[in-house]
N, C-alpha and C positions, 0 to 999 in steps of 0.2 A: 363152693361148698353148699351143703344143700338140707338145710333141714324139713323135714317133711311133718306140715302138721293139719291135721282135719278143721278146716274153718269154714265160715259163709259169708257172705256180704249180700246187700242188697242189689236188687237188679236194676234198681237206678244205675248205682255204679259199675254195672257191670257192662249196662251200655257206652256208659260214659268212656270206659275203659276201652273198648275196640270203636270207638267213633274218633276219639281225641287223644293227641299226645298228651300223656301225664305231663300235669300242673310241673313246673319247674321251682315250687316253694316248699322249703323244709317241711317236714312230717315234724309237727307238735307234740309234743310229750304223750298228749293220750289218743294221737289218731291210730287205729288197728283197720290194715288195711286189708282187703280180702275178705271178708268177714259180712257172712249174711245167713241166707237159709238155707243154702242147698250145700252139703259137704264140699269140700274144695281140697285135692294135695296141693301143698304148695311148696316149692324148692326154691333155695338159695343157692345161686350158683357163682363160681369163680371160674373169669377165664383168662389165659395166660396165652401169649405168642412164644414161638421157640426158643426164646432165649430167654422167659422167665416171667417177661414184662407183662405188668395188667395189661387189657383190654376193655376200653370202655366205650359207649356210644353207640353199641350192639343195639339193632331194631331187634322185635319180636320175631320178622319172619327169617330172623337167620339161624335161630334157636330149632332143635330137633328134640323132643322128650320120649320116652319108651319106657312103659312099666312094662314086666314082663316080657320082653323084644317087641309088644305093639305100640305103632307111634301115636301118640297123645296130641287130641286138640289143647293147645297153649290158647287157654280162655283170659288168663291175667299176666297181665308183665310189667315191671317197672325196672328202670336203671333208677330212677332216682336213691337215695340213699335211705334205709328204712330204720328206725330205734332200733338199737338192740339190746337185750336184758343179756345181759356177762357174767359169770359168776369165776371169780380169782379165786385160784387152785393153792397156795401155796404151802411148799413141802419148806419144814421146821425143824428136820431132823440134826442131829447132832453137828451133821458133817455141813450144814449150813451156816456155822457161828463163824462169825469176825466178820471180813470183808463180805466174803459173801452175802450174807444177811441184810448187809448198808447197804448190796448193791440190789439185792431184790427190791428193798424198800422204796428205792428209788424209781426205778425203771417200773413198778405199780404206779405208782404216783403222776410219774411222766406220762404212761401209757393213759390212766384212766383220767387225766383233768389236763392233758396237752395234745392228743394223739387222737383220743373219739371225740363224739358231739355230745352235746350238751343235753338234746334229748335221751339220750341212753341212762339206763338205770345198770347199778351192778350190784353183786354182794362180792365178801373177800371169806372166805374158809380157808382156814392151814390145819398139816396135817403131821403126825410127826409118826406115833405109834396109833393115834387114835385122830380122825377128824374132830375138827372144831370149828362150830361158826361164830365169826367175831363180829362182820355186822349183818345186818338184815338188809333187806335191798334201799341202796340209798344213790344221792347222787351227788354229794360233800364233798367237801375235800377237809371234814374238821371231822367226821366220823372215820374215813380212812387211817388218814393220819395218826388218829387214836387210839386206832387197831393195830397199824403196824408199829408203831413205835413200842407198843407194848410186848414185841413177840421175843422169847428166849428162845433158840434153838435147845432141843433136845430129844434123846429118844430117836426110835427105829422110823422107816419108809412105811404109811398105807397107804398109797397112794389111789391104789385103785376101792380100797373104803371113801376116800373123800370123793371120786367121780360118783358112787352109786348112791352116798348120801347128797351131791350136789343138785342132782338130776332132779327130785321131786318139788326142790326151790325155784326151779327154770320151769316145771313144769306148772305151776300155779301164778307164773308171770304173765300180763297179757302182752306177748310180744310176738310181732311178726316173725322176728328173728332169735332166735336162743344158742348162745354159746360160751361153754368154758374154756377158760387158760389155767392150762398148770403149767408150773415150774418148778422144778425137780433135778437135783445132782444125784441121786442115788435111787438103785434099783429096789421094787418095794420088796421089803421084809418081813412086815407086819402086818398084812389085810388078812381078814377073814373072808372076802371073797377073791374069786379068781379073776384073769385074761376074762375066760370065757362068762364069766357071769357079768362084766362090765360091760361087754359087744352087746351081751342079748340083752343088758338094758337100755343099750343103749339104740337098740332094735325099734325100741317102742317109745323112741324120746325121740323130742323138733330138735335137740342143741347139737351143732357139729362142733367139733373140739377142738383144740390147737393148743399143742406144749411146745414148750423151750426147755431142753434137756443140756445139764450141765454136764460133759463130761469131762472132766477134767485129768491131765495127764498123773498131777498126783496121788489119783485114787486107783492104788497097783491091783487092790483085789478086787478079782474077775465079779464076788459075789455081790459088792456092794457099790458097783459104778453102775450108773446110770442106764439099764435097758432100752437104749433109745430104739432100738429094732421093735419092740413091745409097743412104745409111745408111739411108733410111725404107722403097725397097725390098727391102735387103736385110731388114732386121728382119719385116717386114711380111709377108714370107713365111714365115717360120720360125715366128711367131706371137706374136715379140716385138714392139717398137716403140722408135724414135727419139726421144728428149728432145731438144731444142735451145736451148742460154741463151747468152746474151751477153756472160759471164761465168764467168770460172777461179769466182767467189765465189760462182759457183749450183750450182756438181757437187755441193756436198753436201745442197739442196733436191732437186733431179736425181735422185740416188741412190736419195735418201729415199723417193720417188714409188717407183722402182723396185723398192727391198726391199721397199715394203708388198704390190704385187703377187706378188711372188715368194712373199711370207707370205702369201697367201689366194690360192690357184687348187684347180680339182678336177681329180683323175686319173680317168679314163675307161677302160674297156677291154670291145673286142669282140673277136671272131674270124672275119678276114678270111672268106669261101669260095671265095679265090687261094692259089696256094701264091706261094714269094717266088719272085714271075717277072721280078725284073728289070725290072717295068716302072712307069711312073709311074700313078700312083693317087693321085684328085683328092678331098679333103677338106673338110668344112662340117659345123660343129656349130652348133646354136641350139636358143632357148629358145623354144618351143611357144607360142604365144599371150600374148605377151610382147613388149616395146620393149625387153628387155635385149639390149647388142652380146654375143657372146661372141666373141673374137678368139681364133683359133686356129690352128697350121699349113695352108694350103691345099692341099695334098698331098705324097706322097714316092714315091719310088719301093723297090719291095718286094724286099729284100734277104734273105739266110738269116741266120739268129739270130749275131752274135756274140759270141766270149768276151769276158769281160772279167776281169779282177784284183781 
């Protein structure tokens, strides 16, 4: 997956970076990699073998970049594993009470303090008729906890309101990598924005996304089961993807799938020859002579660098 965000680093390390294999020791809580003076895109990428499975150990010169169908010199590259700032989606709606509920709580839990690293930061937002944010960006397990245990399902699906209030929280994070998880049994009913108003912000955001869509056989009407068709394009652009189980008792399989990804992708980084014009700019990475997918953002529009805290 690939999220694409305008950064600089120092040209110490940039030499350092095409002289020497990356250091093989964890990234610290506040190391921001890439980052200097001259603009930088940089993507997150996932790559899969034909039958599903990660791919890891990838060199840089097997990697192919293309904005616009022209190929990109790849000036930065790491497999090592980079922070990620995460921001948890979770849908509250009516149709969430009882087991379900127990079972989101959990499979959060599992995912964010057994599943990622330690240096990652996240926040948790649910969402039922109206988003809400329950913590600020933390990295607890006694603030979670506080939050989730507190949640009463009720009320309609916004789903795609809690993606476009989630986004300016990821966007004032300083992380290499940005992405949301939503989790969701029901199709939304209640946003004030649309599909197309969450892609085009999601146009001009580094996070690529990834839901877990309940669909459950229970839930007979057509209008309020889960759009996982919706969920697959939103994901699918950003450069994440869609889980779908049948079951509150699968999110924590679901998840699982999910963190290991998020545990093994490569950071990428070239430098555009656009300044940030404001305009959309279409993306493709792949593996050279190769059957590997790499799934990654399909493009963004190019925005001027901003701050972040």
């Amino acid at each position: 997956m690939i999220g694409v965000r305008r950064l600089a680093f120092t040209g110490a390390l940039a030499c350092l970076a095409m002289a020497v294999p990356i250091a093989q020791t964890p990234l610290a809580r506040d190391d921001r990699p890439f980052r200097s003076g001259i603009e930088l895109t940089s993507i997150t990428a996932t790559v899969t073998d034909s039958a599903g499975r990660l791919v890891t150990g990838l060199d840089r010169d097997m990697f192919e970049v293309f904005e616009d169908g022209i190929r990109q010199e790849i000036t930065q590259f790491t497999r090592e594993r980079v922070p990620v700032g995460l921001g948890v989606l979770l849908d509250i709606s009516d149709s969430m009470f009882g087991q379900r509920i127990q079972d989101a709580r959990a499979a959060v839990r599992r995912f964010l303090f057994e599943l990622l690293d330690s240096a990652d930061e996240f926040f948790i937002l649910a969402f039922n008729h109206a988003p809400k944010t329950l913590t600020g960006w933390t990295h607890t397990a006694d603030d979670v906890t506080r939050a989730l245990n507190g949640l009463r399902p009720f009320g309609g699906t916004a789903a795609y309101d809690a993606v476009v209030e989630a986004l300016p929280m990821i966007e004032r994070r300083a992380r290499q990598r940005a992405a949301l998880l939503i989790i969701s049994d029901g199709a939304d009913t209640a946003s004030n924005v649309s599909m197309r108003d969450v892609k085009s912000a999601l146009l001009r955001s580094d996070a690529f996304v990834y839901a877990i869509a309940i669909d459950s056989p229970d839930r007979q009407a057509i209008n309020t089961r889960v759009n996982a068709d919706a969920l697959r394009e939103l994901t699918g652009q950003s450069g994440g993807r869609t889980e779908v189980v049948h079951s509150s008792t699968d999110l924590a399989e679901a998840s699982a799938r999910i963190a290991d990804e998020l545990n093994h992708q490569y950071v990428l980084g070239y430098t555009p020859t656009h300044a940030a014009d404001g305009r959309y700019h279409s993306l493709r990475v792949r593996i050279a002579g190769s059957e590997y997918k790499v799934r990654a953002r399909n493009g963004y529009v190019a925005t001027p660098a901003r701050g972040r805290s």
